[in-house]
C-alpha positions in Angstrom: -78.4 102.4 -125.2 -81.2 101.1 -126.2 -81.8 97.6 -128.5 -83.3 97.9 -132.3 -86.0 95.8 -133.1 -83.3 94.4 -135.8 -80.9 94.0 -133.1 -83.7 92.0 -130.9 -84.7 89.9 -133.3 -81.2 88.5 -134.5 -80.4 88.3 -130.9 -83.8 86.1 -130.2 -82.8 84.2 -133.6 -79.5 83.0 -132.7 -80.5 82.2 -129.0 -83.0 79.8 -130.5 -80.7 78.6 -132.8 -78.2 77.0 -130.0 -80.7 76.1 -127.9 -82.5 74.0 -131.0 -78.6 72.8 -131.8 -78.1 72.0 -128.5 -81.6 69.6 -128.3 -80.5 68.1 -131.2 -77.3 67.0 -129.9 -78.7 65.7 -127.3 -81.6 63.5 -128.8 -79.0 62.4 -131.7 -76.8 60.9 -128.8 -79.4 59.4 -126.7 -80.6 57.3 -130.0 -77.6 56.2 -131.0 -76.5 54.9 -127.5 -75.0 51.1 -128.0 -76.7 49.1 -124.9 -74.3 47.0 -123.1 -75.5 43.6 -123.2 -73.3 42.3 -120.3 -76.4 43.3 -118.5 -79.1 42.3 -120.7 -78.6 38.4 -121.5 -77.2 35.4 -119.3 -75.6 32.3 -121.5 -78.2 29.3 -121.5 -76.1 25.5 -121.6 -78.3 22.6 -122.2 -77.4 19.2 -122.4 -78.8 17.3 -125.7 -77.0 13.7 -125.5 -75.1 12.3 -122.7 -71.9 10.7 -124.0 -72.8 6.9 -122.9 -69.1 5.5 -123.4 -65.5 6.5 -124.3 -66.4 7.0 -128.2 -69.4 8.6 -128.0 -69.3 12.5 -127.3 -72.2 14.2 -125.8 -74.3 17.7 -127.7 -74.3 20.5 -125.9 -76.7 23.3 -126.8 -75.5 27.0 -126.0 -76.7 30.4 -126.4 -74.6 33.7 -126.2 -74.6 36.8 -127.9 -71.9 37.3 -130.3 -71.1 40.6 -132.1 -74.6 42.2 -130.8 -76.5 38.8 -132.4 -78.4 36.6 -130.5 -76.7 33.0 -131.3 -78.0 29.3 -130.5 -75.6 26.8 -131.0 -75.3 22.7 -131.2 -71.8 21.7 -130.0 -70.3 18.2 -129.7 -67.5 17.8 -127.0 -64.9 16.0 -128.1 -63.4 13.8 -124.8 -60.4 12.3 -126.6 -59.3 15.9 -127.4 -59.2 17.9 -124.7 -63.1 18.4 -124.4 -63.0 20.3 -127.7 -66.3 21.7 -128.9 -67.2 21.4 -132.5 -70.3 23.5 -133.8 -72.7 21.2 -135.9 -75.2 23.7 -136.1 -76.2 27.4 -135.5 -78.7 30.0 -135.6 -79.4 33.6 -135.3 -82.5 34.6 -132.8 -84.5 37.4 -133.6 -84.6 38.1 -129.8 -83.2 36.5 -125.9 -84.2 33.7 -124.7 -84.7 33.1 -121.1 -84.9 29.1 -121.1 -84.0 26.4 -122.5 -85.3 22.9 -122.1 -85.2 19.4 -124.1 -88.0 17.8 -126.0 -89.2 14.6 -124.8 -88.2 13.1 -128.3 -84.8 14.3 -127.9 -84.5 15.9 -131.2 -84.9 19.3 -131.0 -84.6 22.1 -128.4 -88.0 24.5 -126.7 -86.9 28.1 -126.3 -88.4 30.6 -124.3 -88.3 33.9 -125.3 -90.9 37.0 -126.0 -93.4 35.0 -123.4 -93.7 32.2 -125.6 -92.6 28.3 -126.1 -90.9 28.1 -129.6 -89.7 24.8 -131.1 -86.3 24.4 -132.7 -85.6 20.8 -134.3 -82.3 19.8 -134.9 -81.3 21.7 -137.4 -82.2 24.5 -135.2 -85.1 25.3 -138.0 -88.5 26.3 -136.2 -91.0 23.6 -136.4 -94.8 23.3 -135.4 -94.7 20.7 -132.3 -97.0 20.6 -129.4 -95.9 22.0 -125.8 -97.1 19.1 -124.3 -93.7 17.3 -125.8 -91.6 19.9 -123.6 -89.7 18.8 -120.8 -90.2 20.9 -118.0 -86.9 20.4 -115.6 -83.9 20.2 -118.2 -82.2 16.9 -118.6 -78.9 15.9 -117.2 -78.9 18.8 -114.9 -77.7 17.8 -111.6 -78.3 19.3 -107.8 -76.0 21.6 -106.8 -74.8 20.3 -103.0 -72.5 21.5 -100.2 -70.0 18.7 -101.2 -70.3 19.6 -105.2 -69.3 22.8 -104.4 -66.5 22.5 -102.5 -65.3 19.7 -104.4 -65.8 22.7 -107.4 -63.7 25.1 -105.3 -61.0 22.5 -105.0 -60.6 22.3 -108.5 -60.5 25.7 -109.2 -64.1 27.1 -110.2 -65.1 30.0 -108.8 -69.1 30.7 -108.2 -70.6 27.5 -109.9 -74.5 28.2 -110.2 -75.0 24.9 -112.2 -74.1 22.0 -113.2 -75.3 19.3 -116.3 -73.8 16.0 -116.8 -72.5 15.3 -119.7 -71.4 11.5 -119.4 -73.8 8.7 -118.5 -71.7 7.4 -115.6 -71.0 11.1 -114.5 -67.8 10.9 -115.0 -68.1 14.7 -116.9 -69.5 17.3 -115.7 -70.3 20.9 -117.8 -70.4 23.5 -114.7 -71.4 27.0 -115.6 -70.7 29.8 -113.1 -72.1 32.9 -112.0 -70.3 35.4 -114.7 -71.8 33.0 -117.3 -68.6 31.5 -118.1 -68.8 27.7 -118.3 -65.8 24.9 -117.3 -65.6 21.1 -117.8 -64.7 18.8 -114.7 -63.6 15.4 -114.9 -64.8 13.0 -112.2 -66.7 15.3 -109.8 -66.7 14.1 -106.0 -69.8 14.2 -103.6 
């Protein structure tokens, strides 16, 4: 039996017509893929202010994405109640940041993302400062020894990559771990 040319050309119409659907599909799911982000950012901690007695709590600065938004925070950590963290200030970042560090002036915050060195007073506003104010090495982060760490293991914490003191007399300790998680020790040994 042999094919009409009316026949062929539906037949070459509706053959291009699924494989045209079928590109579509695909390119409308590859664009609206949600990236997980587990993989693409790492929670910064920096220390701001040591807590130098009983009454005085110490600033904690901390970035994490939250609902797909890039957030920098300013916490304080309350010691007389149970190491609560109260926000004083936050801020949406346009992109991740890779570093943190402290200013030599001690109020604000350098952040290090898109291969440049952006200063955040503290009000987490961006301000014109010169790099030359930027600590290098972030304060009040501590070597990580043998002891530390099993001393860390002791107490419970599981892959510590860093810790940052957060009392003058190192009496507290802010220890984040590998899965980005973060915990608060009292009175680390060694």
């Amino acid at each position: 039996m042999k094919e009409s040319r009316k026949e062929r050309n539906t037949r070459l119409v509706l053959i291009f017509l699924c494989i045209s659907v079928t590109v579509l599909a695909f390119l409308y799911v590859q664009n609206n893929k949600v990236i997980d982000s587990k993989g693409t950012y790492t929670p910064l901690y920096l220390v701001l202010e040591q807590g130098t007695s009983i009454n005085e709590n110490p600033k904690v600065a901390l970035y994490k994405e939250t609902n797909q938004e890039h957030v920098l925070a300013i916490y304080e950590v309350d010691v007389s109640n149970g190491h609560k963290f109260t926000a004083l200030q936050a801020v949406t970042l346009k992109g991740i940041p890779e570093k943190l560090t402290n200013d030599e002036s001690k109020q604000g915050i350098w952040v290090y993302m898109s291969n440049d060195w952006i200063y955040l007073d503290d009000s987490l506003d961006a301000a014109e400062k010169d790099e030359a104010s930027k600590i290098e090495d972030p304060l009040f982060r501590d070597e990580l020894t043998t002891m530390k760490v099993e001393e860390l293991h002791r107490q419970g914490v599981q892959e510590p990559i860093a810790i940052h003191s957060l009392a003058a007399d190192q009496s507290l300790w802010l220890v984040v771990q590998k899965n980005g998680s973060f915990s608060i020790i009292e009175n680390l040994q060694g």
